[in-house]
C-alpha positions, 0 to 999 in steps of 0.5 A: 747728869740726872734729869732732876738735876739738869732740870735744877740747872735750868730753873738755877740759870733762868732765875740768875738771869732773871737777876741780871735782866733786872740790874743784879751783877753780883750775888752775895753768898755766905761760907755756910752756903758754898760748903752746902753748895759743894756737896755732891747732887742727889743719885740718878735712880733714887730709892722707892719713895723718893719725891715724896715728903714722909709724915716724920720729914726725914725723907726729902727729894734731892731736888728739892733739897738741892732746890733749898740750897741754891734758894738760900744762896740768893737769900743769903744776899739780902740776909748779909747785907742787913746783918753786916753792911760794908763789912758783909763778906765778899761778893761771889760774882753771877757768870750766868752760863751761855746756852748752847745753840739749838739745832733748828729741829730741836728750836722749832721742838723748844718753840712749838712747846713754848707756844702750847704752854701760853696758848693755854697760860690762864695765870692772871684769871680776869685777862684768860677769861676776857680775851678772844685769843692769847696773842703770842708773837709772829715772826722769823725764829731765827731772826736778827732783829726783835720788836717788843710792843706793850700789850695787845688792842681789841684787833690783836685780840681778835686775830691773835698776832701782835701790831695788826691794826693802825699802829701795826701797819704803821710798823709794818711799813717802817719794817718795808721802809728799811729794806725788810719784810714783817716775816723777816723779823720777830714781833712780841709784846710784854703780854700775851692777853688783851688788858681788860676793858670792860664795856669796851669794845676800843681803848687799852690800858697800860698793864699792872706791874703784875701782870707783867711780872706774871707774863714777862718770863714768857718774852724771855724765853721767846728771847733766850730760843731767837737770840736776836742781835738787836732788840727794839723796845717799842714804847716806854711799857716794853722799856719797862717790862725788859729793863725795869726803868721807869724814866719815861720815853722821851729820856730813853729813846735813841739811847742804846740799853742792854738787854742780857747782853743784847742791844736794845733799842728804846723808840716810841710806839707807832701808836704815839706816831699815829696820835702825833703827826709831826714830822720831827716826831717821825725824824726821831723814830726813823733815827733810831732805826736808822742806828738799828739799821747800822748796828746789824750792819745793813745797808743805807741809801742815801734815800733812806738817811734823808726820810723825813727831812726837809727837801 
């Protein structure tokens, strides 16, 4: 298999994924697309030129013609739909192929190479060029469970790692209290860049849409080299970025989601704890992590079932 087509494999499992992660289970191709899509993949040692669009454009690189042809399969979908409605031809079904799994040298390689690539990310200008530090996730690589935040606050941006100042050592401490270390975990947020605030030394502001469309792919490829069994969605901006739901975090909180086919659990964010003290605020939080607890099949004392409620 060439490396261009192998590569064209990669950039075609991401996007369905990408798809799927937003709700996408079916994708509508037409005849003309599938009799394009059988055609065989462009030679491994193409001819001197190849790449390079001629001023005639007879002359086009496999693939990018292999690249136009799988884009037109997804466009097909929308293009059906308008033209024939209920009667648009059948749906072809996204099967998005699983990954093999890494060795740990070759995840360490995948992770560290990811890691370069955000340290230096400045896609979204005003973030790249307020921040003090790109803040791109700590934690065991191979751990079974995953926090996701919102976005970094001025400590976070100031040490580069995520849920370092009030509301991280509030998570710290709900880690301990379940038995586990911070090291025994991953935690990442939807960004990697502090949300600017200017004239502001204190203060966050929730992401736009776009910056989180800008940085999320980022996150899923973080998710995709883990492979957590669980995933936890801290706050109703980390619900959003994951699953693109809006319903709020007092409707999705305790509630299992599926992320791409891993559980995720919606709770709120420690920050919310710290600005609401009641007891029964924390219960809920500790009863989501208590079902955290029991999907990863963890032991739990009696001591731990019984935090947060009346004695």
């Amino acid at each position: 298999m060439s490396a261009t087509y192998s590569q064209l494999l990669d950039a075609t499992i991401q996007h369905l994924e990408a798809l799927k992660s937003h709700g996408a289970r079916n994708v509508l191709v037409s005849p003309e697309t599938l009799r394009s899509l059988s055609q065989p993949p462009a030679p491994a040692e193409p001819p001197k030129g190849f790449g390079v669009r001629q001023s005639s454009g007879a002359l086009e690189s496999g693939f990018a013609v292999e690249k136009r042809q799988k884009t037109a399969a997804v466009q097909d979908a929308s293009a059906l739909r308008k033209t024939h409605g209920p009667d648009a031809p059948p749906l072809l079904e996204v099967e998005v192929p699983h990954r093999p799994a890494q060795s740990a040298i070759e995840k360490s390689a995948a992770f560290a190479s990811l890691r370069e690539r955000v340290m230096v990310c400045v896609k979204c200008e005003h973030l790249a060029s307020s921040r003090k530090n790109v803040v791109f996730g700590v934690g065991n690589i191979d751990a079974q469970l995953m926090f996701v935040g919102e976005a970094p606050g001025a400590d976070e941006d100031a040490q580069g790692e995520p849920f370092v100042g009030r509301a991280g050592e509030l998570l710290t401490k709900i880690i301990q209290a379940m038995g586990l270390q911070r090291g025994d975990v991953y935690i990442a947020n939807i960004l990697k860049c502090r949300p600017d605030t200017p004239g502001q030394s204190s203060g966050n502001r929730k992401p736009t849409p776009d910056e989180m469309a800008t940085c999320i792919p980022y996150l899923h490829e973080q998710i995709d080299l883990i492979r957590p069994r669980v995933l936890v969605a801290l706050g109703a901006t980390a619900i959003e970025g994951l699953l693109g739901k809006t319903l709020g975090i007092m409707k999705m909180r305790g509630n299992w989601q599926t992320y791409r086919g891993t559980p995720l659990m919606p709770t709120f964010h420690p920050a919310y704890l710290l600005r609401n003290q009641a007891m029964s605020e924390k219960r809920k939080v500790w009863e989501d992590i208590l079902s955290v607890m029991d999907k990863l099949e963890m032991s739990i004392s009696a001591k731990q079932r019984n935090f947060f409620t009346k004695g």
